[in-house]
N, C-alpha and C positions, 0 to 999 in steps of 0.2 A: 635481621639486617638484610636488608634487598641489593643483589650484586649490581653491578653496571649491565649488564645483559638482561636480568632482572626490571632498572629502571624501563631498559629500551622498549620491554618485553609490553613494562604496564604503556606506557606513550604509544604505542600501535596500537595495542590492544583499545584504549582511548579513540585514538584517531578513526579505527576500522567499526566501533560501537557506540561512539557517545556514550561510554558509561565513566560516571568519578574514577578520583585515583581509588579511593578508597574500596569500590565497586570492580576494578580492574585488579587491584593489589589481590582483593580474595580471592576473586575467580581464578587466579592463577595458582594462589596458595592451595584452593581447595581443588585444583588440577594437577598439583603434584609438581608444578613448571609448565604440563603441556600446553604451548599458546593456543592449537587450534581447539580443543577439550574446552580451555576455558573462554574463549570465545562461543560455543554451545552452551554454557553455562549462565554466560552474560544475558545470553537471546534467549534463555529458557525462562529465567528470572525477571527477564524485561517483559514476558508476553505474560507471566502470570502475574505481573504487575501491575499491566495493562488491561489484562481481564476485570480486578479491581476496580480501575477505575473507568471501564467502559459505562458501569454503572452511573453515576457521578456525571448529574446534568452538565451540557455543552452551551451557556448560552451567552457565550460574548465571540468575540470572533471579527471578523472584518469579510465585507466588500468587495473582492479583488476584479478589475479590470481589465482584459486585453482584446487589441485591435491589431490584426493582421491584414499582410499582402494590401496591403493601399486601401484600410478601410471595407474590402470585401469580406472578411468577417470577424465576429465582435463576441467577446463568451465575457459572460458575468457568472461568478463564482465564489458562494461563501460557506467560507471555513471558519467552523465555530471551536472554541477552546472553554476553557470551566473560566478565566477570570482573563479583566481587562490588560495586564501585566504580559504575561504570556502575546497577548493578539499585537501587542506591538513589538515583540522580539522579532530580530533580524532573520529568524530561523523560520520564524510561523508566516511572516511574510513572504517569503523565498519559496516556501513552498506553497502558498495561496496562487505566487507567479507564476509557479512551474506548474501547476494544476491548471491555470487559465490558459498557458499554451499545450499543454498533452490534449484538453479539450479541442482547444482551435486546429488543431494539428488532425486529429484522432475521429473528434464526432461521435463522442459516444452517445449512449440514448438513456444509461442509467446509471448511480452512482454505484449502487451494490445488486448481487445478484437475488437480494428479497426482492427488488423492485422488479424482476425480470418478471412478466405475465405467465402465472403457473400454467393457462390451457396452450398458451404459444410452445411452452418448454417441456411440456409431455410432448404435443404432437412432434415438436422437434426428435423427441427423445424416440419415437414411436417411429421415425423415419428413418434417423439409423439403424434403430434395432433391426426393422424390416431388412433393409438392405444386405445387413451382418448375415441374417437365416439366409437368404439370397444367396451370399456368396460358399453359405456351408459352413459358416463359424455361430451357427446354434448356439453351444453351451457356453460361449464367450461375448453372446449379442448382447446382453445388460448392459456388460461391462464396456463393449466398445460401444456402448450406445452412449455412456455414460460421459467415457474419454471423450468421442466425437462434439456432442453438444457443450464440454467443457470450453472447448478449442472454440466452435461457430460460436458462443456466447462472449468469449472472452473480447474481442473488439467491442463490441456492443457494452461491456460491463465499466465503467472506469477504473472502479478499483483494481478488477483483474487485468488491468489491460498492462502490458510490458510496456516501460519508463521509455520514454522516445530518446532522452540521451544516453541512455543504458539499457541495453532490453536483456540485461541478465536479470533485472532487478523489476515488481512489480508497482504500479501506483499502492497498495496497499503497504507495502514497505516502506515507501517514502512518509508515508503519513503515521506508520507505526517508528520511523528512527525520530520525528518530531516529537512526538510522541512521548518517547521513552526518553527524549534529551529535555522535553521540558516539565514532564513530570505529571503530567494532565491528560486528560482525556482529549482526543483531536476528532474531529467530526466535520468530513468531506458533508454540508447539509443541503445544497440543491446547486444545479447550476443551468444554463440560458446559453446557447449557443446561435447565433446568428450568422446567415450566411449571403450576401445578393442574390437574389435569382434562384432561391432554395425554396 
């Protein structure tokens, strides 16, 4: 029997992960009660569910649209899901939306960081390093070579780029909660930014 603090418990826990009751009632069960444990739990389960099905061709999806600042610029952006069902949910749209303004907004140059040009991203990586020996931190130039080009790449990346209504939260996130709420594989697959006088 599930107490009243119990119900409260699974309804957040819902609301904070998009996961079922059925999927929020375990997690807590197999948490012992603890909310934040079984919210780890929920996201642990969601991303090797996800891995599953990242496999699992993308090819329906939608077109999405947006026009900013008076027509001064226009990004075309499509996000594909495994079936037709899915690309008309309120959920997959919302997010096709909010993806055509983090672009407009943002300017990224690529969707994922495969796409980032690997001899651009060594020599990037080869010029922090330098610097790092420069300043006398040798045994730790890799690593802050490593940190550094994370950061300069991350505007440039979309996925990696932090939610412009939330910057605690990244675009990859966004598209992994759709993701996980609608059961399918979601695939940010190209997008077209326009600018006047760019």
């Amino acid at each position: 029997m599930t107490t009243m603090s119990g119900v409260e418990d699974i309804k957040k826990l819902r609301e904070e992960t998009g996961a079922g009751i059925m999927e929020a009632k375990k997690a807590l069960q197999d948490a012992g009660g603890d909310f934040e444990q079984a919210k780890k739990l929920i996201e642990q389960r969601g991303q090797a569910s996800m891995a599953k099905r990242a496999g699992r061709t993308a090819t329906n999806g939608i077109v999405e649209s947006y026009i900013h600042a008076g027509g001064q610029i226009g990004v075309l952006v499509e996000l594909d899901c495994e079936t037709d069902f899915v690309a008309r949910t309120p959920e997959f749209r919302e997010l096709a939306h909010e993806l055509a303004m983090q672009i407009a907004a943002t300017a990224p140059e690529y969707v994922s960081m495969d796409e980032f040009p690997e001899a651009e991203a060594h020599e990037m990586k080869e010029q922090f390093r330098q610097e790092a020996i420069q300043q006398g931190k040798e045994a730790q130039a890799d690593r802050i070579a490593e940190g550094k080009f994370k950061k300069a790449a991350q505007s440039r990346v979309l996925l990696d780029q932090p939610y412009i209504r939330d910057d605690s939260r990244t675009i990859q996130q966004l598209v992994n909660d759709v993701a996980r709420t609608t059961k399918e594989n979601v695939v940010i697959r190209r997008f077209a930014r326009f600018q006047v006088g760019a």
